[in-house]
Structure formats: structure tokens, C-alpha cells
C-alpha positions in Angstrom: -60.6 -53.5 2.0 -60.4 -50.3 0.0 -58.5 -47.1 1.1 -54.8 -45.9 2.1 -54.6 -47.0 5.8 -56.2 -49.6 7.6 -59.9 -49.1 9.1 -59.6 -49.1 13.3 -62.3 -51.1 14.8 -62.4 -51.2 18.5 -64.2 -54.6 19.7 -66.1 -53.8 23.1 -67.5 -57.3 24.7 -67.1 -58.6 29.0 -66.5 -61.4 27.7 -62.5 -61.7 26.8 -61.9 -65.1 25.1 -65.0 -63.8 22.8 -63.4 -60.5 22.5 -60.1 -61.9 21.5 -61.1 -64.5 19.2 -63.2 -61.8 16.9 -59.8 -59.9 17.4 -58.1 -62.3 15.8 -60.6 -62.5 12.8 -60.5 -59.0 11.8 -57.0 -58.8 12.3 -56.8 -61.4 9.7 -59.0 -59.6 7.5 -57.0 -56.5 7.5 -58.1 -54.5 10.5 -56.5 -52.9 13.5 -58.2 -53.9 16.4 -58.3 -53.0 19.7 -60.4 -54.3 22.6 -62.4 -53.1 25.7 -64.0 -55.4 28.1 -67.0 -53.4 29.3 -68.5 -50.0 28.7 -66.1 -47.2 30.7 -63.2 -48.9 28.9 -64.8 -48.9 25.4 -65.4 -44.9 26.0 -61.6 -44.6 27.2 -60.4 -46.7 24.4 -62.6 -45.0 22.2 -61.2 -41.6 23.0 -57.6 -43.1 22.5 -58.1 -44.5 19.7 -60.8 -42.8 17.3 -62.2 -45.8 15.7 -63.8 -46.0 12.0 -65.9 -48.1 13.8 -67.1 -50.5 17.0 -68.3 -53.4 17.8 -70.4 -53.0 20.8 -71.8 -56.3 23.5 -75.1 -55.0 25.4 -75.0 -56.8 28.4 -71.7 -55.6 30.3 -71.1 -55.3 34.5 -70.4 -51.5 34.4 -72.2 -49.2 31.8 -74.5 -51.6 29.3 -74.3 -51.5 25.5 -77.6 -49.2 25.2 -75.3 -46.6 28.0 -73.0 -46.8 26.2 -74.3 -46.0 22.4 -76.7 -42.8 24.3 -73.0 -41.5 25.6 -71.4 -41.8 22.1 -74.4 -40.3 20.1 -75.6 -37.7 23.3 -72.5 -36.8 25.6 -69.9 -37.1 22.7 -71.9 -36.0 20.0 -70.1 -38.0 17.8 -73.2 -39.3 14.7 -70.7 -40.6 12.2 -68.6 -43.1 14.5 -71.0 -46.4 13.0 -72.0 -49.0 15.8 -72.4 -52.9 15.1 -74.1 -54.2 18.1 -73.3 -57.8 18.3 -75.0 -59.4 21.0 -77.3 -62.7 22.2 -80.4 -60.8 23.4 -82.5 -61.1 20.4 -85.8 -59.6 21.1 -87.0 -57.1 19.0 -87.8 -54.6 21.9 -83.6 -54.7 22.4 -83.0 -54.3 19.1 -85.4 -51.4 18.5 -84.4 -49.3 21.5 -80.6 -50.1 20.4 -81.2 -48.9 17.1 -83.4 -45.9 18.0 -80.4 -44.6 20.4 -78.3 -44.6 17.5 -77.0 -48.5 16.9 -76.1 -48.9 13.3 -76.9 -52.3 13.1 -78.1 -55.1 15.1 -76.4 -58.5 14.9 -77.3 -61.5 17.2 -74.7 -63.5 18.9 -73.6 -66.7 17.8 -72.5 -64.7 14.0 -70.7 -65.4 11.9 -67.3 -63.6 12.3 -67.5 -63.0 7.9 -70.9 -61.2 8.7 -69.3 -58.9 11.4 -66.7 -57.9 8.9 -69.0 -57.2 6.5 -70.5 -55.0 8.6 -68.0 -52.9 9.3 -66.8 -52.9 5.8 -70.5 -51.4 5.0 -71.0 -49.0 7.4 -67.3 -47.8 6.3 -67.2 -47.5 3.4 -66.5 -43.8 1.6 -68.8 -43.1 -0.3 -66.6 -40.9 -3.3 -69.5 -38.9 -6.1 -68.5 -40.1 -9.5 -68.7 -36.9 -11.3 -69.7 -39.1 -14.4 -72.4 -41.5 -12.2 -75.5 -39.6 -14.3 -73.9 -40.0 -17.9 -75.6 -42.3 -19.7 -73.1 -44.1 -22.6 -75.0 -44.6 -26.3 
């Protein structure tokens, strides 16, 4: 990972052991991680914590993944916060309403826990201008 502190991530899933072993993973890659285990908590921890980005379940007891992306994006107004969703359903009408209300991407459950950092590390990364990008060397 690139930059001067570490990236935040805040892992949202009901399911704990899940939560906690993806913790552990990003953690070893270099992140600071914090969990919520369903939708009110991810919005509380979210406040708390400003993550550079989340990792977002859909199916949770209280508010569902799809609530909780519409609150981010709508109530929040927050459009620059990126949001993996990481979950099992993996029908294309899930994925395209979750992506319409402002998902980033769309990852389907088992994943690899490489491919969820990658993710992050994409949909994080500053983007600097290299005043020199259009010079052409001869």
C-alpha cells in the first residue's frame, strides 16, 4: 500500500466469525479495520470512524446492505466513500440494483480474501496528475 497513513476500511457483515476472519486478512495486509455486524452499527461505526472505504454484507437482520448503501449515498450524501459489496446472493438483479444505488463493486461470497484487498486498494487509490503524463520522450 501506497500513502503516509494506513487506509481505514470498516468491514460490515451479521455474520461475526466471517467478519473477524476478513479482519484479520486486511489487518495483515496493512489496514486498519474495524467491524459492524449489521446495518445501524455500520452507519454508527461509519460516522466514528470515517472510513477510506467499506466492505458492505446485503443480507443483515436490521437495515439490509441495499438500506444501507441508499443512506450513505442519499441521507449522508457522502459519493466518494467507495463500497465493496461482498455477499452470497449472486443474481444479477441484486447486483444491479446494488450497484445502481451507488455500490462500487459487487463481489460474491465465498472470495477470495486477496480479491477483497484488491478492491479496496483500487477503489483507493489517489489518483495524483503527473504534470509530465502528456510528454512524449524522443
Amino acid at each position: 500500500m501506497n500513502g503516509l497513513e494506513p487506509k481505514r476500511v470498516l468491514v460490515v457483515d451479521d455474520d461475526r466469525d466471517f467478519a473477524k476472519s476478513l479482519e484479520m486478512y486486511l489487518k495483515y495486509a496493512g489496514y486498519e479495520v474495524s467491524c459492524a455486524y449489521g446495518g445501524i452499527g455500520a452507519l454508527e461505526e461509519m460516522r466514528m470512524t470515517n472510513p477510506s472505504a467499506i466492505i458492505l454484507d446485503v443480507m443483515m437482520p436490521d437495515i439490509d446492505g441495499r438500506g444501507v448503501v441508499r443512506h450513505i449515498r442519499e441521507k449522508m450524501g457522502d459519493t466518494s466513500t467507495p463500497v465493496i459489496v461482498l455477499s452470497a446472493l449472486g443474481d444479477q438483479d441484486s447486483r444491479m440494483d446494488l450497484l445502481i444505488d451507488g455500490a462500487n463493486e459487487y463481489l460474491i461470497k465465498p472470495c477470495d480474501p486477496e480479491r477483497v484487498s484488491e478492491a479496496v486498494e483500487h477503489h483507493t487509490r489517489v489518483h495524483v496528475e503527473d504534470p509530465f503524463h502528456e510528454l512524449q520522450m524522443f
